[in-house]
N, C-alpha and C positions, 0 to 999 in steps of 0.2 A: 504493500500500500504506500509506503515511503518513496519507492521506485515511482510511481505513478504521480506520487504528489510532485515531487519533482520538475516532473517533466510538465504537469499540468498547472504548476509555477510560473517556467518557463514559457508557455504558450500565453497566460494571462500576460505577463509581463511584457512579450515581444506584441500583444493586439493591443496593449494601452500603450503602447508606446510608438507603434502606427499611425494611432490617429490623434490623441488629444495633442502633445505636444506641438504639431504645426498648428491646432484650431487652437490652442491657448496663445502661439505666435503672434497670430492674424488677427486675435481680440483686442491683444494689447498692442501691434504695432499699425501704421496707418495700412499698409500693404495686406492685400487678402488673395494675392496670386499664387498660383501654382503652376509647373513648368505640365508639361505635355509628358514628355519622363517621367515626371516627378507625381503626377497623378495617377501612370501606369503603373508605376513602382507601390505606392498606397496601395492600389488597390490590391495587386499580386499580394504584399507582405498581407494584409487584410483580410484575403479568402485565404491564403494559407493558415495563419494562427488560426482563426476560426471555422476553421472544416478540419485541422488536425486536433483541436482543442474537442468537438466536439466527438470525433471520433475516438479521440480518448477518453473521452466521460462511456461513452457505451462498452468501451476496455473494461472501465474500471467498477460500472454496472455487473458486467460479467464475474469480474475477480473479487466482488462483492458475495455476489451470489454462492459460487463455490465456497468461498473461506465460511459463509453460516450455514450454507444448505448441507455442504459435502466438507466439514472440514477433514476429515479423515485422508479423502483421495486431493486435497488439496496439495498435497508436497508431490503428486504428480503429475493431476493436472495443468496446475501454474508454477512449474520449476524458475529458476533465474532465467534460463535461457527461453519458455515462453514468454516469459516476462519482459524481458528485452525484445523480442521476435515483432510482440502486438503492440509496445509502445515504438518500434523502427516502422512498423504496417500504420498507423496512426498519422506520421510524423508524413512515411511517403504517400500516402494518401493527403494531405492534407497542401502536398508539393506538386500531385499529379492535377488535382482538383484547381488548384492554384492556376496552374500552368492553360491548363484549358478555359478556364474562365477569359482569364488577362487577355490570352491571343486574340481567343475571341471577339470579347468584347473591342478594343482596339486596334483588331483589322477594319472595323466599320467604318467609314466616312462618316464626318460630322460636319453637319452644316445647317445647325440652329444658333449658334451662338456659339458662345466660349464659357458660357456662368452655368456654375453648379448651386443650385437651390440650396446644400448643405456642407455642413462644417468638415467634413471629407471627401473624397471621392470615391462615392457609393455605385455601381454597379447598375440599377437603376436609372440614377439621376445620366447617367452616362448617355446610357441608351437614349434617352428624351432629346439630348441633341443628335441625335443620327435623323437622317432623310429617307436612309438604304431600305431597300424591302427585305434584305439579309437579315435583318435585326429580328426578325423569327426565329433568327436558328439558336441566337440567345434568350429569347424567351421558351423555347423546347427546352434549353437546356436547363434554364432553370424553373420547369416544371420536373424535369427528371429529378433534380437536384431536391426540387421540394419530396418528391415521392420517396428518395433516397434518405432523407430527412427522419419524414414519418414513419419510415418503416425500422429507422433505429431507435425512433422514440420508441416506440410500439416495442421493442423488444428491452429497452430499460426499463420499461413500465414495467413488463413480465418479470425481468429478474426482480424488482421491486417487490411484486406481489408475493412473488417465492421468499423473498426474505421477508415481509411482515408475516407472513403466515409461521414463519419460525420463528420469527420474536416473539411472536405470540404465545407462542407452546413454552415461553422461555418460564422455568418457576422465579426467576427474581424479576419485582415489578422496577428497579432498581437498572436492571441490564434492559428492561423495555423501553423504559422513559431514555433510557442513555443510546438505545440504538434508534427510537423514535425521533429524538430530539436532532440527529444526525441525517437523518435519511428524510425526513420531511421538508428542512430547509434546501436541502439540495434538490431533491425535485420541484418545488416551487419555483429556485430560480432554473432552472435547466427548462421548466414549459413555461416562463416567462420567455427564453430565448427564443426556443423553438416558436412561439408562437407570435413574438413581434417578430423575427429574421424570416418568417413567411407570407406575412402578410407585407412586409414592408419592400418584399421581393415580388409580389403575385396579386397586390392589390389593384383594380380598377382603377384607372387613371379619373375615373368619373369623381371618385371622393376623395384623391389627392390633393392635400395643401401644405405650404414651406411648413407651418406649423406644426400639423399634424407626422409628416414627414420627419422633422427633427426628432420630435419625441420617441417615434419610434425606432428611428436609427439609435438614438441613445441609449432606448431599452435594449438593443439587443446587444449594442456595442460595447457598451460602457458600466452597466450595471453588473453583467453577470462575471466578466473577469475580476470586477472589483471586489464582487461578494465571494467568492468561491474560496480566497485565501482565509475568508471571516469565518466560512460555514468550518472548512476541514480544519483549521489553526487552531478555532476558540474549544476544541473537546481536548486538545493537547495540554497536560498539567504542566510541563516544564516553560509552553510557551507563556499561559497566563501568569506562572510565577516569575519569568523574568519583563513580562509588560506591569506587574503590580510595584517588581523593584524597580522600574523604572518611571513610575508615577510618585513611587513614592519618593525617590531622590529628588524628583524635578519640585513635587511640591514641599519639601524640606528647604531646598536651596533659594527657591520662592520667598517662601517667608524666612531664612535669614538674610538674603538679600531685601524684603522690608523691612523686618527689624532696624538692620545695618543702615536705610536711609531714615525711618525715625529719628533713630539716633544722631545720624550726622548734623539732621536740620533740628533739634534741640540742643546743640553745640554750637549750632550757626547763631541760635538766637540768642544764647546767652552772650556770645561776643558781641 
């Protein structure tokens, strides 16, 4: 599981660092451009983290499943070496995915403009400047891609249900609440993505607006890489014990650093 958090570190960390840092650039400086490269590149690193990120949540569905259902045959169904095998399938998957989108998408001529409606270069928004009647072959692809989607939610859900079904049988109410409280926030944000990153791909152009638009790009972008280190981190004991010493230094050094200025300015006044 360590193996997998890892890596599913890595993939939050490389799709928030895709998109927000140039949209917090553009917020704060007068310039809101982006190169022709530079928005192909977003996009490739973009569908890469988040098609290998999500194909490794359904890894890790799977290696979920086995370690409660079957711990027994666990040391040989999920050796090191599977281990490594579905997080390298994950990763090239998430490269191949990548790679066919981008070409795609930026083989098309464009010639509505040059403004993108949002704070990235969304995949979507792209397409809307195209003319070409080609631009079909990326909306097939991203209806496969939606179906491709649903059918590994659809089987996260089932390891899901396999695993509450034996937490349930579990005799400490203790290990329930503790595998509950783990497994529920994680699938809430997983169909929060799944379910803005389809509609925000496959929606009617008829109830499209910049607003609406944002928020959902947000949602799928921005929310779920952010939470995902909160859901799996905050069950960790050593991590909460070194974020408590480190509140509790910060508000120690706080208040001697106020003390320390009371002090100075009742020395100031008596001079």
């Amino acid at each position: 599981m360590y193996f997998f958090l890892l890596n599913l570190a890595l993939l939050d960390l490389g799709c928030i660092s895709t998109t927000l840092p140039k949209a917090m650039a553009n917020a704060l400086g007068d310039s809101r451009d982006i190169s022709y490269t530079g928005c192909a590149a977003q996009v490739f690193f973009f569908v890469f983290f988040l098609s290998a990120e999500y194909s490794l949540l359904t890894v890790m569905s799977y290696d979920r499943y086995v370690a409660i259902c079957k711990p027994l045959h666990y040391g040989n169904v999920l050796g090191s070496r599977a281990c490594a095998s579905m997080a390298a399938a994950a990763w090239g998957t998430g490269l191949l995915y990548s790679l066919l989108h981008t070409t795609n998408t930026f083989s098309l001529p464009l010639c509505r403009g040059n403004a993108i409606n949002q704070f990235f270069c969304e995949i979507p928004q792209v397409l809307k400047l195209s003319c070409s009647d080609t631009y079909l072959r990326e909306i097939w692809l991203l209806v496969v891609s939606a179906s491709l989607v649903s059918g590994c939610f659809v089987f996260i859900l089932f390891s899901y249900v396999q695993i509450f079904r034996a937490v349930l049988r579990m005799p400490s109410e203790q290990g329930r609440h503790k595998a509950f409280s783990t497994c529920l926030p994680h699938l809430a944000v997983l169909s929060l993505f799944v379910s803005t990153a389809v509609f925000a791909y496959l929606k009617p152009s008829s109830i499209s607006s910049p607003f609406l638009d944002l928020v959902v790009s947000f949602l799928y972008s921005v929310v779920p890489p952010a939470m995902n280190p909160l859901i799996y981190s905050m069950r960790n004991q050593e991590l909460k014990g070194a974020l408590r010493k480190i509140l509790q230094y910060t508000v120690f050094h706080h208040q001697k650093d106020v003390h320390h200025g009371l002090k100075t300015t009742r020395n100031l006044g008596k001079a």
